[in-house]
ROBAZA-284964 format. One line per field, with one value per residue: residue in one letter; y, z, x of N, C-alpha, C, CB in turn. Coordinates in Angstrom, 2 decimals, always signed. Atoms other than C-alpha are relative to their C-alpha. Glycine has a CB too. Layout:
<sites>
aa	a / ...
n.c2	Y / ...
n.c3	Z / ...
n.c1	X / ...
ca.c2	Y / ...
ca.c3	Z / ...
ca.c1	X / ...
c.c2	Y / ...
c.c3	Z / ...
c.c1	X / ...
cb.c2	Y / ...
cb.c3	Z / ...
cb.c1	X / ...
</sites>
This chain:
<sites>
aa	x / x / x / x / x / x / x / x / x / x / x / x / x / x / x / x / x / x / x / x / x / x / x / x / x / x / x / x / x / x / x / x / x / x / x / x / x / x / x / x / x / x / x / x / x / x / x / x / x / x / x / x / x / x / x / x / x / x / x / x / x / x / x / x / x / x / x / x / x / x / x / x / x / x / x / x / x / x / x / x / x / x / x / x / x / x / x / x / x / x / x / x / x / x / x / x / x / x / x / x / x / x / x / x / x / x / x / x / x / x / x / x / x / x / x / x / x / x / x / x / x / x / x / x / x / x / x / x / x / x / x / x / x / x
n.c2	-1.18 / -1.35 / -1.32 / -1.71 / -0.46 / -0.89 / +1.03 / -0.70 / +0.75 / -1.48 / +0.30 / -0.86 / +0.24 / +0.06 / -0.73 / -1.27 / -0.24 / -0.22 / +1.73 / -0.25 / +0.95 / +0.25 / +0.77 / +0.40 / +0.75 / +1.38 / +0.12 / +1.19 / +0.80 / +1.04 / +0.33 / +0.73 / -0.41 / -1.48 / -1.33 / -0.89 / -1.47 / -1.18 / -1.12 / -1.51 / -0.41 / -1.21 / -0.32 / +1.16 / -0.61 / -0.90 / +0.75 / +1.07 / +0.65 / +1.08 / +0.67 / +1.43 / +0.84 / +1.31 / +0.89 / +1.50 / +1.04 / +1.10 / +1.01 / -0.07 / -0.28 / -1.08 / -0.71 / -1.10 / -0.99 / -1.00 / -1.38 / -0.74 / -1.66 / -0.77 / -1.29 / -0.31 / -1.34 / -1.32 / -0.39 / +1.09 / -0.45 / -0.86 / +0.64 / +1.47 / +0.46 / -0.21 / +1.36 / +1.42 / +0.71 / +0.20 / +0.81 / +0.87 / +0.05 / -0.34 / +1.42 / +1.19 / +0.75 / +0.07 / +1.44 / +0.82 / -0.19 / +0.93 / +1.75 / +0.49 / +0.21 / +1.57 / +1.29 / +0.12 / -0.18 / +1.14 / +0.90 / +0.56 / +1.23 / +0.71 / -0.70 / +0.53 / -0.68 / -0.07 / +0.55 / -0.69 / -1.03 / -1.82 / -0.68 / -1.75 / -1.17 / +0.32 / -1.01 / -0.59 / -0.59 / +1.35 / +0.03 / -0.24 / -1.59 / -0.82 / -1.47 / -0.52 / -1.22 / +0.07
n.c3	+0.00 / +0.38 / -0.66 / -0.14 / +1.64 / +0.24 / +1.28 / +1.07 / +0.58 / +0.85 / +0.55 / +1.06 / -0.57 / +1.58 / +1.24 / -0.31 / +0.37 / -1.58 / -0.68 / -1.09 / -0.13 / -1.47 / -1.20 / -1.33 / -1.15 / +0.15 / -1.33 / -0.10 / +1.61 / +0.03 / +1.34 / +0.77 / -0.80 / -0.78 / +0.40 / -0.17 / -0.36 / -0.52 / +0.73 / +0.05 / +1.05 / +0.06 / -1.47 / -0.84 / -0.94 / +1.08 / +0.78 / -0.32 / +0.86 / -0.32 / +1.18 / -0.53 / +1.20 / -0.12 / +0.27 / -0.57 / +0.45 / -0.36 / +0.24 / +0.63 / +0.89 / -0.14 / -1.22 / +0.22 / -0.05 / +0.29 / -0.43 / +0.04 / -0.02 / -0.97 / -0.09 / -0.75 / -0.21 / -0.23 / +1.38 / +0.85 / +0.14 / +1.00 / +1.18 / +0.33 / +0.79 / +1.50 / +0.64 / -0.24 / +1.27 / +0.76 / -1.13 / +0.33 / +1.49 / -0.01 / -1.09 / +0.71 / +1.07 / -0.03 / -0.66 / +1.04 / +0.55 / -0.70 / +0.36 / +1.10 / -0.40 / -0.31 / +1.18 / +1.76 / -0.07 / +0.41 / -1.45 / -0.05 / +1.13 / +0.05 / -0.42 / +0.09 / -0.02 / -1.20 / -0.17 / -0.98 / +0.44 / -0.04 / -0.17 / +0.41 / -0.74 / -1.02 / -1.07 / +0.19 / +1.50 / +0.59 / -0.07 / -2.01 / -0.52 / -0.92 / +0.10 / -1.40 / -0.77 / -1.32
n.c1	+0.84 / -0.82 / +1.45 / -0.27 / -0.47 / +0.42 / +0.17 / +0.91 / +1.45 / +0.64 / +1.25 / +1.02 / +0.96 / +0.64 / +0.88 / -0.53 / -1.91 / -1.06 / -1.22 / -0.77 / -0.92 / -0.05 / -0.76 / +0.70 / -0.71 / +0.60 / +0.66 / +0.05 / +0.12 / -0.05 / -0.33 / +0.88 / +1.00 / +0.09 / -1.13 / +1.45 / -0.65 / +1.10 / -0.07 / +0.66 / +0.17 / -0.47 / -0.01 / +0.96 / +0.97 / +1.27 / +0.30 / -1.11 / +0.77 / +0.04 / +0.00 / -0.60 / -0.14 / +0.05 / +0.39 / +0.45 / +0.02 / +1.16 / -0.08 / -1.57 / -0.28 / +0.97 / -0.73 / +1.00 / -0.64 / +0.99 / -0.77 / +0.64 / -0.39 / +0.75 / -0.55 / +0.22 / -0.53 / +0.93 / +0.67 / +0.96 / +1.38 / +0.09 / -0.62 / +0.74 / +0.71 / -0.66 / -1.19 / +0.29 / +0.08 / -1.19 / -0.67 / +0.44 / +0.15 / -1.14 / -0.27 / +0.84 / -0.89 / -1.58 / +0.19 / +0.48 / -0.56 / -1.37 / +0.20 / -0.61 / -1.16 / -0.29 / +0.52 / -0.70 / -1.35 / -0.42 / +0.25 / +1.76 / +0.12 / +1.49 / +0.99 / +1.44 / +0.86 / +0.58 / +1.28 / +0.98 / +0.74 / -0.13 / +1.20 / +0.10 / +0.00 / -1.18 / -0.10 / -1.48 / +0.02 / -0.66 / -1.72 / -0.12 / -0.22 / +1.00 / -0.32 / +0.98 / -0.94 / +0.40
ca.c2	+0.00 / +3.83 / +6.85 / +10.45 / +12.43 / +14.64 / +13.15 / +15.54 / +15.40 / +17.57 / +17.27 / +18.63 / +18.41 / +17.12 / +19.46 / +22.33 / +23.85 / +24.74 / +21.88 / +22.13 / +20.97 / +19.76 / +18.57 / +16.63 / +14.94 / +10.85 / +9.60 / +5.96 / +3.50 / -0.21 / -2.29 / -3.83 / -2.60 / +1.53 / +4.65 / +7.41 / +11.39 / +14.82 / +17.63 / +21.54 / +23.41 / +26.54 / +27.70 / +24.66 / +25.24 / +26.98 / +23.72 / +19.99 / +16.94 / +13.56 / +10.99 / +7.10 / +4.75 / +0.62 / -2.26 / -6.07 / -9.41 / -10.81 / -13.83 / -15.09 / -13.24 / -10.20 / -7.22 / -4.49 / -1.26 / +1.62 / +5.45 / +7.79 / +11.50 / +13.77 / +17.60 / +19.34 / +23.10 / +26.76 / +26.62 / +23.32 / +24.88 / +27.58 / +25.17 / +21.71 / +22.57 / +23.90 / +20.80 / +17.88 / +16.96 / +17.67 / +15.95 / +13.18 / +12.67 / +13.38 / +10.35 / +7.89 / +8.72 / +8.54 / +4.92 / +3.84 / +4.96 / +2.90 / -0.40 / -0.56 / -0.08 / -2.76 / -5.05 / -4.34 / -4.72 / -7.79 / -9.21 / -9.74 / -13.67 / -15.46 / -12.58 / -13.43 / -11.47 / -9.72 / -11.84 / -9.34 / -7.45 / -3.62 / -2.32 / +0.58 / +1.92 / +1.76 / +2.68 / +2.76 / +4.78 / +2.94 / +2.07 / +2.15 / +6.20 / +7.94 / +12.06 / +13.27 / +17.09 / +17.43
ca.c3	+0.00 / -0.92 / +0.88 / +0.49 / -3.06 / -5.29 / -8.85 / -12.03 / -13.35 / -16.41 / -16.49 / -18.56 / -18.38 / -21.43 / -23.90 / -22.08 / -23.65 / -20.12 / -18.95 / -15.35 / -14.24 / -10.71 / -7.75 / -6.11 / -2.91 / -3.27 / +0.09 / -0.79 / -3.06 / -2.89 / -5.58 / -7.78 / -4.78 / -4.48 / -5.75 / -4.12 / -3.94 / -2.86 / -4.80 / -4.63 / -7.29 / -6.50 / -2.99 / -0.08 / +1.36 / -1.75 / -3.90 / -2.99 / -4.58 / -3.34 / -5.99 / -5.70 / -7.58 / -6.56 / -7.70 / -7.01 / -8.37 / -9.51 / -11.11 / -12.88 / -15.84 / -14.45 / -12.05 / -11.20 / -11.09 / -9.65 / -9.11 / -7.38 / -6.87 / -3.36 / -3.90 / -0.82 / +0.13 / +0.40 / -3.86 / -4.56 / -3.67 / -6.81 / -9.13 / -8.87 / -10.81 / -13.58 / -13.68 / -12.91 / -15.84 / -17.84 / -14.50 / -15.31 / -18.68 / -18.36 / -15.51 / -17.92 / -21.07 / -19.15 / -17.50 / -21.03 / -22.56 / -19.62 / -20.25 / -24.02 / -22.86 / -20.87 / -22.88 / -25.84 / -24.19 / -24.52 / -20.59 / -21.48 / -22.12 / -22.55 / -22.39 / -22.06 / -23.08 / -20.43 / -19.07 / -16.72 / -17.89 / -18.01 / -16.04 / -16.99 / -13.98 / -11.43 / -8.16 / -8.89 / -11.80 / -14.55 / -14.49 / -10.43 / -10.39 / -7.37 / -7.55 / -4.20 / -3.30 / +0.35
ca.c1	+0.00 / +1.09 / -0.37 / +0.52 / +2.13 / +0.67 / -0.65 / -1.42 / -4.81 / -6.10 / -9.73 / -12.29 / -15.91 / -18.13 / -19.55 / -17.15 / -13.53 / -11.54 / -9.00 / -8.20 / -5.29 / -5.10 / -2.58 / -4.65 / -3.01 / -2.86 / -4.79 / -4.90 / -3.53 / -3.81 / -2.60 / -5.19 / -7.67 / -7.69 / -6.78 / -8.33 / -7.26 / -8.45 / -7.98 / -9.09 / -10.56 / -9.82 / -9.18 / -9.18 / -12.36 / -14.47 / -14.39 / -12.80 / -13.35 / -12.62 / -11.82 / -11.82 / -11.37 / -12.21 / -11.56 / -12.77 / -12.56 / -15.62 / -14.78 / -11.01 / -11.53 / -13.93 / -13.04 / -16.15 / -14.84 / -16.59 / -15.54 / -16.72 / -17.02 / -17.65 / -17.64 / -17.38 / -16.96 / -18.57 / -19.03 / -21.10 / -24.23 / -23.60 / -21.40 / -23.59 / -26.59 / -24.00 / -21.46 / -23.83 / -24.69 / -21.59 / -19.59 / -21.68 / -21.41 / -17.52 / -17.17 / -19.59 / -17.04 / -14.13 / -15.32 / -16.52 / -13.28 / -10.79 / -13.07 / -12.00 / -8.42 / -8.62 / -10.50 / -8.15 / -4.87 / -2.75 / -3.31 / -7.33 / -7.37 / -10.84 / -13.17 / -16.56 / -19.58 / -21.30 / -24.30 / -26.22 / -28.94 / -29.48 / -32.30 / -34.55 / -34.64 / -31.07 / -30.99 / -27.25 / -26.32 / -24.48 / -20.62 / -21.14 / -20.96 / -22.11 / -21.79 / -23.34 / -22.41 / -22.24
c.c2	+1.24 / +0.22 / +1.30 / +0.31 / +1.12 / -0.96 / +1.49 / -0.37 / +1.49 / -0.99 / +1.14 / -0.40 / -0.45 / +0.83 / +1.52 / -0.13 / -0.14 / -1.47 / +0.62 / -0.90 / -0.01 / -0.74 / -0.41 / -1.13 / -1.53 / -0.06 / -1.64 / -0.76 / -1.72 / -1.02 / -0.72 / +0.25 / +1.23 / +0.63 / +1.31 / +1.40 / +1.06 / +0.84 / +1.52 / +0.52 / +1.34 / +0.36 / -1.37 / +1.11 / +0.06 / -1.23 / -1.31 / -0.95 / -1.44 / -1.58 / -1.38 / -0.87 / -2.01 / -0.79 / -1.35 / -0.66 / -0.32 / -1.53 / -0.08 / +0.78 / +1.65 / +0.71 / +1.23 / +1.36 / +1.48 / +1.29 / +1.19 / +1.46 / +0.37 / +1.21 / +0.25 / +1.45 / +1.28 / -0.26 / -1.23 / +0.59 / +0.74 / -1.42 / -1.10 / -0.12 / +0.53 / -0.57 / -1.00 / -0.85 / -0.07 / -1.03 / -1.28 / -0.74 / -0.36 / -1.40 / -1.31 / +0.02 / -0.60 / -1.99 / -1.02 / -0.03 / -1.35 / -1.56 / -0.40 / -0.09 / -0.61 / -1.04 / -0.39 / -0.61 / -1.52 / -0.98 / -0.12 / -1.49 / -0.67 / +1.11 / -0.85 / +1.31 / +0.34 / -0.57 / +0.70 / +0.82 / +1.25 / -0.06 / +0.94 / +0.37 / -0.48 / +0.30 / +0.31 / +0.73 / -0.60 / +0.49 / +0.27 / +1.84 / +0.40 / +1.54 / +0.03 / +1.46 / -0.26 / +1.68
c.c3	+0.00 / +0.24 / -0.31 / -1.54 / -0.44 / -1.35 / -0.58 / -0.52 / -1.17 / -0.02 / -0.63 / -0.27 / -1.20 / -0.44 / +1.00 / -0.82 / +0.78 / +0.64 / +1.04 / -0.03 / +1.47 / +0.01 / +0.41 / +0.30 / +0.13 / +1.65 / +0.05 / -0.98 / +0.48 / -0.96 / -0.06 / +0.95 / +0.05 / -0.32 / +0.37 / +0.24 / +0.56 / -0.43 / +0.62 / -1.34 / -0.07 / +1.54 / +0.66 / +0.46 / -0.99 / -1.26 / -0.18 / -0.76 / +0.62 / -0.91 / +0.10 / -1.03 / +0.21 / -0.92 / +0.32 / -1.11 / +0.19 / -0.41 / -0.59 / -0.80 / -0.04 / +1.06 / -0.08 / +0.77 / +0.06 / +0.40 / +0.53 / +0.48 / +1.11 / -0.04 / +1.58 / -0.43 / -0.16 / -1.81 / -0.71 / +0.08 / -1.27 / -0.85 / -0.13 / -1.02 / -0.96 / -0.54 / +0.40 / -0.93 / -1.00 / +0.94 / -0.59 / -0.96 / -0.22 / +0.46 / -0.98 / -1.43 / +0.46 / +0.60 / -1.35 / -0.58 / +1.00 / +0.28 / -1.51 / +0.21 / +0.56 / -0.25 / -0.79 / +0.45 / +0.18 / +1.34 / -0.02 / -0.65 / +0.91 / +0.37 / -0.27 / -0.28 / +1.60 / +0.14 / +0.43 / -1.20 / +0.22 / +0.40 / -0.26 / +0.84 / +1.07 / +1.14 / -0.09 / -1.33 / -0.87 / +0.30 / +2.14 / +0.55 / +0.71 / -0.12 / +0.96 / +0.47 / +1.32 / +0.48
c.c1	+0.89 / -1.07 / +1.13 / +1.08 / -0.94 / -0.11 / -0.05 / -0.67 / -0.49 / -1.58 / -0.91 / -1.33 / -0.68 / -0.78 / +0.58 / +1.75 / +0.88 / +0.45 / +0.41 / +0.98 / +0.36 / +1.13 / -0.54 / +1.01 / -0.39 / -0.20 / +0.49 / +0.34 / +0.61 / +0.11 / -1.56 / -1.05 / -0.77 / +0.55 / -1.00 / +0.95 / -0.76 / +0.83 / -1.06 / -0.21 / +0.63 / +1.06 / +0.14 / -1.04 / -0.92 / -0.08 / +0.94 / -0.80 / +0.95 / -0.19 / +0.42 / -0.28 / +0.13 / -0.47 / +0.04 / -0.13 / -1.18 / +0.09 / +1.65 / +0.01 / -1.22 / +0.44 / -1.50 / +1.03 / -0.98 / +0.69 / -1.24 / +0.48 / -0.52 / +0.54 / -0.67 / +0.35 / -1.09 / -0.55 / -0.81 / -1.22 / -0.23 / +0.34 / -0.98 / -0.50 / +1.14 / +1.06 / -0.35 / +0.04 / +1.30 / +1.22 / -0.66 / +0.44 / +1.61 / +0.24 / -0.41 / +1.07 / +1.29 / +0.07 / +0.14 / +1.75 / +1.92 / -0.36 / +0.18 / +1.43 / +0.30 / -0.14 / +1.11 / +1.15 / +0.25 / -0.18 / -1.56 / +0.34 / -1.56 / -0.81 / -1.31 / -0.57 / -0.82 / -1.24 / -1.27 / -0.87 / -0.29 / -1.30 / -0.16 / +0.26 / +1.04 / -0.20 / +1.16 / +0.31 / +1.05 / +1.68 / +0.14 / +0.17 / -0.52 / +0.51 / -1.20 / +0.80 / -0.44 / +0.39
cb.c2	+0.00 / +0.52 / -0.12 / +0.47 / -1.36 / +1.34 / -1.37 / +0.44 / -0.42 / +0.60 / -0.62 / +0.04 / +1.00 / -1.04 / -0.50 / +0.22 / +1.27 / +0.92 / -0.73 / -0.01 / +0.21 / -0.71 / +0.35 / -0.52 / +0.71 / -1.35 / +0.43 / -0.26 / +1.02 / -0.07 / -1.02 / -1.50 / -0.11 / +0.26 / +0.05 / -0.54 / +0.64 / +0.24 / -0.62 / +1.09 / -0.11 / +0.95 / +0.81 / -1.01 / +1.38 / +2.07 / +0.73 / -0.44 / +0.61 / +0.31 / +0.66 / -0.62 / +0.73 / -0.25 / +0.16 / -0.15 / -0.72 / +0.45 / -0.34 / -1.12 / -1.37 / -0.40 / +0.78 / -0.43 / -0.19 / -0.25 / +0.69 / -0.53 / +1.00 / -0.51 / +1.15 / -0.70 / +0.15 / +1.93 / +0.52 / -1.58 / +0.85 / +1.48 / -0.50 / -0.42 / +0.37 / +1.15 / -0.08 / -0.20 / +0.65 / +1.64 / +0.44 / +0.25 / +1.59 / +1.26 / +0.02 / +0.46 / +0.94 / +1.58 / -0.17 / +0.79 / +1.77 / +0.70 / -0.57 / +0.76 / +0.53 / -0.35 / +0.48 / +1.63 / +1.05 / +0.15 / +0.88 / +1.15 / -1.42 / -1.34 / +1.34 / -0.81 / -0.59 / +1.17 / -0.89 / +1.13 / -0.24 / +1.12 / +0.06 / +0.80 / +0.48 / +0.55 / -0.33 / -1.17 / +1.59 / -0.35 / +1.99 / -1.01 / +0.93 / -0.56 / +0.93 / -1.42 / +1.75 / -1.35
cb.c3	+1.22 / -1.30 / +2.51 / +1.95 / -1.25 / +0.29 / -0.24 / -0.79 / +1.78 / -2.21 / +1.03 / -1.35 / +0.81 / -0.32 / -0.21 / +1.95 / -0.36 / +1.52 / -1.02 / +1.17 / -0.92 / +0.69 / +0.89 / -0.09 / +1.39 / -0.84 / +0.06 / +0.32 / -1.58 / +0.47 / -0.30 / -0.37 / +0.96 / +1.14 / -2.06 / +1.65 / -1.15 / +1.64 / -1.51 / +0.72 / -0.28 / -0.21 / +0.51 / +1.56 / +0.78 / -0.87 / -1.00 / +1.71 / -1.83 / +0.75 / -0.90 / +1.41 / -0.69 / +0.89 / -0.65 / +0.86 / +0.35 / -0.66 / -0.77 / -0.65 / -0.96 / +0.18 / -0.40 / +0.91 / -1.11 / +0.76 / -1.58 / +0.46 / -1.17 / +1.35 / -1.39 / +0.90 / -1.05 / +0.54 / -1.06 / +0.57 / +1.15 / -0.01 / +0.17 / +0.74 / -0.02 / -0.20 / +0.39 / +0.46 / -0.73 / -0.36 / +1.77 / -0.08 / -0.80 / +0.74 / +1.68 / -0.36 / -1.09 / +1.52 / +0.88 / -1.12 / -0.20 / +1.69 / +0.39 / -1.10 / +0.31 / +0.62 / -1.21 / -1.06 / +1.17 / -0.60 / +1.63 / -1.26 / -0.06 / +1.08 / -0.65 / +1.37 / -1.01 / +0.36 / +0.80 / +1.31 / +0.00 / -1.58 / +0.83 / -0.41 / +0.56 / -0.20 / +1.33 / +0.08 / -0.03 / -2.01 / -1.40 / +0.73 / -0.63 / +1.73 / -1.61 / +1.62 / -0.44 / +0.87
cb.c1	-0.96 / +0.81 / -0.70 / +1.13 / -0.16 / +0.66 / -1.52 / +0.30 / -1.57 / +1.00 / -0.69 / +0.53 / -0.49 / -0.72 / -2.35 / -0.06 / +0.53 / -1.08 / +1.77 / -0.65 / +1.14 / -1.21 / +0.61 / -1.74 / -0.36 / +1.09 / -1.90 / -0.94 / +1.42 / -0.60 / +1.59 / +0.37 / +0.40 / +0.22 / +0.60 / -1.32 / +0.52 / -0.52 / -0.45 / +0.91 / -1.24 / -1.41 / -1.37 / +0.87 / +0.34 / +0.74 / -0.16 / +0.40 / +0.01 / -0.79 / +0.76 / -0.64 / +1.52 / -0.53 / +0.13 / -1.37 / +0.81 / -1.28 / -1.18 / +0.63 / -0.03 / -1.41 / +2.12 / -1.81 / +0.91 / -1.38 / +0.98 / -0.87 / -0.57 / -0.01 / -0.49 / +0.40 / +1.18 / +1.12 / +1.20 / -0.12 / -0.39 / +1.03 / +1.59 / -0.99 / -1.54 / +0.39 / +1.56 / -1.09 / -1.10 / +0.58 / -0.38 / -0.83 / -0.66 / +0.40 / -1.26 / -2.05 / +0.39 / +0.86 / -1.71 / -1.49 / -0.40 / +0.49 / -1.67 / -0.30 / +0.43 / -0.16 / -1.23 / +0.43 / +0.55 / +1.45 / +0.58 / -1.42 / +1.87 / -0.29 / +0.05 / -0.66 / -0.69 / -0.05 / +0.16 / +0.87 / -0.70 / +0.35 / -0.41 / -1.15 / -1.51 / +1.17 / -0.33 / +1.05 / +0.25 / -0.48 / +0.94 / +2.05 / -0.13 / +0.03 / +0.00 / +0.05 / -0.28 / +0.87
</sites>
């Protein structure tokens, strides 16, 4: 296990131009288990963000992988409604975009098709994403 560092992160929101580029501070990292950070947007205090990243073995040849997001601070109440949806959207390509990269890459042997079925309605939202401001 590895705790404490600083990572670089450019992110960028979907269907916006502006690339931040964050320090956020590594918290947690567990091989093949955990990768979790905390970052500031601006200020500490006026916009934090809490970033994790698990994963689990479901079977030999399957791993579920979920991430999630907790903004904290004085500016979620303003910013939320105006980066939920693009936050969203952002998290769902960036999930979609690091399960073809793992699919594709040369350590995938025997994939299987996925069996489960898609409900209409989740209580979880897909790719395991939770976004909860607090």
């Amino acid at each position: 296990m590895v705790e404490e560092g600083h990572l670089s992160v450019s992110v960028r929101l979907a269907g916006r131009k502006t690339t931040y580029h964050l320090r956020p501070y590594l918290i947690r990292v567990e091989k093949q288990r955990t990768l979790r950070w905390r970052g500031n947007v601006f200020l500490p205090g006026f916009l934090a963000s809490n970033h994790t990243f698990l994963f689990g073995p479901i079977s030999e040849n399957r791993t579920r992988f979920v991430q999630m997001e907790t903004l904290t601070g004085l500016l979620v109440p303003l910013a939320w409604p105006k980066v939920e949806e693009d936050l969203r959207e952002g998290i769902r390509l960036m999930n979609q975009e690091f399960k073809e990269r793992v699919e594709s890459s040369c350590c995938v042997i025997n994939r299987r098709p996925r069996t489960e079925t898609p409900t209409e309605k989740r209580s979880t939202p897909p790719h395991g994403l939770r976004l909860k401001p607090e």
